[in-house]
N, CA, C and O of each residue as an XYZ file, in Angstrom:
276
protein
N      16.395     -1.997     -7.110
C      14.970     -2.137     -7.288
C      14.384     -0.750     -7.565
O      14.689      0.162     -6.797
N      13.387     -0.462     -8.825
C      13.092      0.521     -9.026
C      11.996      0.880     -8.254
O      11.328     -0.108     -7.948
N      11.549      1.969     -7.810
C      10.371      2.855     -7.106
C       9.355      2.003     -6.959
O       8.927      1.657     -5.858
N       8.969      1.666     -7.906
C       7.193      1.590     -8.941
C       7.379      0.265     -7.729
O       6.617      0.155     -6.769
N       8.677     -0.789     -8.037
C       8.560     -1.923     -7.749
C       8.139     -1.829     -5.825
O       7.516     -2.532     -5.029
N       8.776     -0.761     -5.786
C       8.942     -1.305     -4.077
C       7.986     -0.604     -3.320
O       7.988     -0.576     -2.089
N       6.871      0.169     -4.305
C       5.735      0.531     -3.804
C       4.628     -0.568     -4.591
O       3.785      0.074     -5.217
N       4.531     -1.342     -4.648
C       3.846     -2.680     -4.987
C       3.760     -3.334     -3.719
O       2.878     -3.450     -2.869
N       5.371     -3.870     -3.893
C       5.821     -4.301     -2.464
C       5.495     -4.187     -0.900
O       5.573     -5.067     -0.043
N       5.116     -2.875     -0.779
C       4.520     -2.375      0.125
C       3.060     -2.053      0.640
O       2.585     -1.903      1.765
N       2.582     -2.011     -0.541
C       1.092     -1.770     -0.734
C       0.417     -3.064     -0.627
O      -0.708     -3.191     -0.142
N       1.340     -4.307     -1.228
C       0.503     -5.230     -0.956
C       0.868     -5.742      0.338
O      -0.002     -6.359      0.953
N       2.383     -5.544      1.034
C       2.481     -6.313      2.376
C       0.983     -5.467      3.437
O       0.266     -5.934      4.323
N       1.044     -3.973      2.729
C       0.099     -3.101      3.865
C      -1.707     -3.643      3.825
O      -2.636     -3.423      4.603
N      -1.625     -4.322      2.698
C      -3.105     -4.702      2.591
C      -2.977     -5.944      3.373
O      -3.575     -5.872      4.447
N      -2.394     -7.026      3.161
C      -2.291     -8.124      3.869
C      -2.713     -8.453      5.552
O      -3.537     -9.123      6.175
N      -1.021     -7.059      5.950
C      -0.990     -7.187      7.557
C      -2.262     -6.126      8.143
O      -2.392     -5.748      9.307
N      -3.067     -5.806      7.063
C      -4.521     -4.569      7.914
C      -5.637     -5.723      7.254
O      -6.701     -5.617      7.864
N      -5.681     -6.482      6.494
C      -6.602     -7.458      6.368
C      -6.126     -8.900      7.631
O      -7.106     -9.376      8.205
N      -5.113     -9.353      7.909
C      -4.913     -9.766      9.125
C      -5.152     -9.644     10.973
O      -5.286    -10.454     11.891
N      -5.100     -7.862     10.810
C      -5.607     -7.365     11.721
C      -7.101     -6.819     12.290
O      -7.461     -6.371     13.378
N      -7.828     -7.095     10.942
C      -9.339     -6.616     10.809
C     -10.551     -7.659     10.517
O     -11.763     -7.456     10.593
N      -9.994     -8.591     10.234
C     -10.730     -9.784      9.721
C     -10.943    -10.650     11.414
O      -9.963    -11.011     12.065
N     -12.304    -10.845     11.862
C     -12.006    -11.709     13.281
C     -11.781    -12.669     13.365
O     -11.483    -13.141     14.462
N     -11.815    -13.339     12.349
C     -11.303    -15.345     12.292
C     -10.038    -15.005     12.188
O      -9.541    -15.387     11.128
N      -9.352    -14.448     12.865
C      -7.724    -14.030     12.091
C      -7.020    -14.073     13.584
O      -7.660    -13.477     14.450
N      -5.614    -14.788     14.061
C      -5.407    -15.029     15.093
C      -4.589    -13.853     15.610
O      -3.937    -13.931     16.651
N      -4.642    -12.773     14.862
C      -3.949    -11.128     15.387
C      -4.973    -10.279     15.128
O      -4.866     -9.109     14.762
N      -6.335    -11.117     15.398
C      -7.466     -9.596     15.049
C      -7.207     -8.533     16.040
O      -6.912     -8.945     17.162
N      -7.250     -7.349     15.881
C      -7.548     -6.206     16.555
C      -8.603     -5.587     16.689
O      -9.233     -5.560     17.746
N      -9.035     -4.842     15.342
C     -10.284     -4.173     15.133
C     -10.381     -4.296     13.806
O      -9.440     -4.585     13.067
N     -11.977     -3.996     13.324
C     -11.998     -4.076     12.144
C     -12.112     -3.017     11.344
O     -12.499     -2.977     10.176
N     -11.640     -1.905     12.258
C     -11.407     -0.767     11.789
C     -10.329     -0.794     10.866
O     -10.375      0.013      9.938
N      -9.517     -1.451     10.936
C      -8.580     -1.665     10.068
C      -8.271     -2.346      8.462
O      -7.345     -2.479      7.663
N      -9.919     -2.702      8.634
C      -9.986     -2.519      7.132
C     -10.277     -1.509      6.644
O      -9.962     -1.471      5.454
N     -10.881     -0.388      7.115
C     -10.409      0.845      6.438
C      -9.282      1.545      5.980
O      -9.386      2.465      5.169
N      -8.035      1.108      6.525
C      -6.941      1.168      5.716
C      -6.919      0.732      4.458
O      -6.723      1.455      3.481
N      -7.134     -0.564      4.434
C      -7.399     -1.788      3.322
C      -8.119     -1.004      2.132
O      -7.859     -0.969      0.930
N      -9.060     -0.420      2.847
C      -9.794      0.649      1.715
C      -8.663      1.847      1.219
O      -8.333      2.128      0.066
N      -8.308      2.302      2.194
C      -7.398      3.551      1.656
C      -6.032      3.229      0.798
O      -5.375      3.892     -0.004
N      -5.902      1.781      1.388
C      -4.768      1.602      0.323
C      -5.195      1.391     -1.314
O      -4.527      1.597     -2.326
N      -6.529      0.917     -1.154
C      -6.812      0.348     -2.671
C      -7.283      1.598     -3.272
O      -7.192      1.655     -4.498
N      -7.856      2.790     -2.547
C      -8.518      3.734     -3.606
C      -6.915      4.661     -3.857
O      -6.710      5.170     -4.958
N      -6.111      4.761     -2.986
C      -4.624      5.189     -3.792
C      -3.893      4.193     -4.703
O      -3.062      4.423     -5.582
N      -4.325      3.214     -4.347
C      -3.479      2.392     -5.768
C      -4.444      2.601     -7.131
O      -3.946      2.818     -8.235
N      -5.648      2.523     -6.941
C      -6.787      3.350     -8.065
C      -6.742      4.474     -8.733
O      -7.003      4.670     -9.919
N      -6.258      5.507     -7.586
C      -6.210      6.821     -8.183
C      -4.626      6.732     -9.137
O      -4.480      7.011    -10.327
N      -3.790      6.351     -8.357
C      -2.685      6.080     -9.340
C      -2.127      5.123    -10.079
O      -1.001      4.709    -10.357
N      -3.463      4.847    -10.363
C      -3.440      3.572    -12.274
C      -4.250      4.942    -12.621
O      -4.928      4.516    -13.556
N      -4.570      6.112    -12.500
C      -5.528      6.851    -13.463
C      -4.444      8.163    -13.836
O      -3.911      8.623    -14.847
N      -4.473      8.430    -12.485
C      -3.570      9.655    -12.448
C      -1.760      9.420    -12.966
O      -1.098     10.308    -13.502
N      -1.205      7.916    -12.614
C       0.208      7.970    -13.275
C       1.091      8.999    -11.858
O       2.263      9.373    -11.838
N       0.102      9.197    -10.912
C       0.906      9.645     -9.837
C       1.154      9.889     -8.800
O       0.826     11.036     -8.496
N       1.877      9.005     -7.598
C       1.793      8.196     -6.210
C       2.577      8.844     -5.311
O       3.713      9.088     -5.715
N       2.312      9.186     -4.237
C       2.885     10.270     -3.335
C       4.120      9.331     -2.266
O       5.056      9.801     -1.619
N       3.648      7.782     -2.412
C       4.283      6.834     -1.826
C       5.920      6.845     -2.963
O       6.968      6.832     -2.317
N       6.025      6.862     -4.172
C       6.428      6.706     -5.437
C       7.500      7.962     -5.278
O       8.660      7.881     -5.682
N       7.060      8.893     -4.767
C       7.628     10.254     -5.163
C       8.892     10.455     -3.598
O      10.073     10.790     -3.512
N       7.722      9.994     -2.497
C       8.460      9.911     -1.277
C      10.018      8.870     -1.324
O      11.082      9.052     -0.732
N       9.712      8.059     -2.024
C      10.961      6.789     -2.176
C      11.827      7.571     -2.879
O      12.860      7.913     -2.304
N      11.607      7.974     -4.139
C      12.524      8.790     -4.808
C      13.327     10.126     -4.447
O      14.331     10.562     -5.012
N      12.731     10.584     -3.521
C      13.323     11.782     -2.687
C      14.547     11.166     -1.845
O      15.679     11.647     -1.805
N      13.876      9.419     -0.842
C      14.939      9.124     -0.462
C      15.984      7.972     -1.310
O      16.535      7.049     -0.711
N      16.095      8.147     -2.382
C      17.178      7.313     -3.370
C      16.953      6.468     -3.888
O      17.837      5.832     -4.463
N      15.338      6.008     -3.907
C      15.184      4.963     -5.206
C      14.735      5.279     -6.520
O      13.745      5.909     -6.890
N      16.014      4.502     -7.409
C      15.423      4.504     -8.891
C      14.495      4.963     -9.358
O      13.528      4.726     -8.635
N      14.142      5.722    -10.524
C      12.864      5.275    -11.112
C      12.752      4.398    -12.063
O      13.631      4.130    -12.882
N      11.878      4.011    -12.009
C      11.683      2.693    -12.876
C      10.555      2.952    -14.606
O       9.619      3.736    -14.768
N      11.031      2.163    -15.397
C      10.225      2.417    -16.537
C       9.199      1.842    -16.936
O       8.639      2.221    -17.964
Protein backbone atom coordinates (compact mmCIF):
# COMPACT_ATOMS: atom_id res chain seq x y z
CA UNK A 1 0.00 0.00 0.00
CA UNK A 2 1.39 3.24 -1.08
CA UNK A 3 1.89 6.35 1.50
CA UNK A 4 -0.74 8.75 -0.05
CA UNK A 5 -3.10 5.62 0.45
CA UNK A 6 -2.56 4.91 4.08
CA UNK A 7 -2.65 8.49 5.04
CA UNK A 8 -6.32 8.71 3.69
CA UNK A 9 -6.81 5.75 5.67
CA UNK A 10 -5.96 7.33 8.66
CA UNK A 11 -7.17 10.69 8.36
CA UNK A 12 -10.42 9.50 7.75
CA UNK A 13 -10.49 6.67 10.60
CA UNK A 14 -9.05 10.00 12.83
CA UNK A 15 -12.01 12.15 11.79
CA UNK A 16 -14.58 9.52 12.46
CA UNK A 17 -13.29 8.19 16.03
CA UNK A 18 -12.89 12.42 17.22
CA UNK A 19 -16.36 13.03 15.58
CA UNK A 20 -17.60 9.93 17.74
CA UNK A 21 -16.03 11.23 20.71
CA UNK A 22 -17.27 14.93 20.43
CA UNK A 23 -20.64 14.73 19.11
CA UNK A 24 -23.12 14.18 22.51
CA UNK A 25 -25.82 11.95 20.94
CA UNK A 26 -22.84 9.62 20.44
CA UNK A 27 -22.65 6.60 22.93
CA UNK A 28 -18.57 7.26 23.56
CA UNK A 29 -19.06 11.06 23.92
CA UNK A 30 -16.28 12.54 25.88
CA UNK A 31 -15.88 16.14 25.14
CA UNK A 32 -16.53 18.20 22.45
CA UNK A 33 -13.38 19.41 22.49
CA UNK A 34 -12.61 16.90 20.29
CA UNK A 35 -13.91 18.21 17.48
CA UNK A 36 -11.22 20.38 17.32
CA UNK A 37 -9.12 17.74 16.19
CA UNK A 38 -11.77 17.10 13.49
CA UNK A 39 -10.84 20.65 12.58
CA UNK A 40 -7.12 20.08 12.60
CA UNK A 41 -7.36 17.13 10.66
CA UNK A 42 -9.34 18.80 7.83
CA UNK A 43 -7.28 22.11 7.62
CA UNK A 44 -4.01 19.57 7.11
CA UNK A 45 -5.72 17.58 4.62
CA UNK A 46 -6.49 21.29 2.95
CA UNK A 47 -3.22 22.56 3.24
CA UNK A 48 -1.98 19.42 1.52
CA UNK A 49 -4.37 19.36 -1.60
CA UNK A 50 -2.58 22.99 -2.03
CA UNK A 51 0.78 22.54 -0.91
CA UNK A 52 1.33 18.66 -2.47
CA UNK A 53 2.95 18.26 1.04
CA UNK A 54 1.99 16.10 4.28
CA UNK A 55 4.18 15.67 7.24
CA UNK A 56 1.89 12.49 8.05
CA UNK A 57 3.07 11.29 4.20
CA UNK A 58 6.71 12.00 4.80
CA UNK A 59 6.65 10.39 8.45
CA UNK A 60 5.31 6.89 6.80
CA UNK A 61 7.96 7.06 4.28
CA UNK A 62 10.83 7.48 6.67
CA UNK A 63 9.28 4.37 8.26
CA UNK A 64 9.03 2.11 4.86
CA UNK A 65 6.08 2.97 3.00
CA UNK A 66 5.99 3.23 -0.71
CA UNK A 67 5.44 6.20 -2.44
CA UNK A 68 2.71 6.24 -4.37
CA UNK A 69 1.91 8.02 -7.80
Amino acid sequence: MASWQIVRIIAGAFILLSLALGIPGSPIFVSQWWLAFTAFVGINLLQSGFTGWCLMESMLRKLGAKAGC
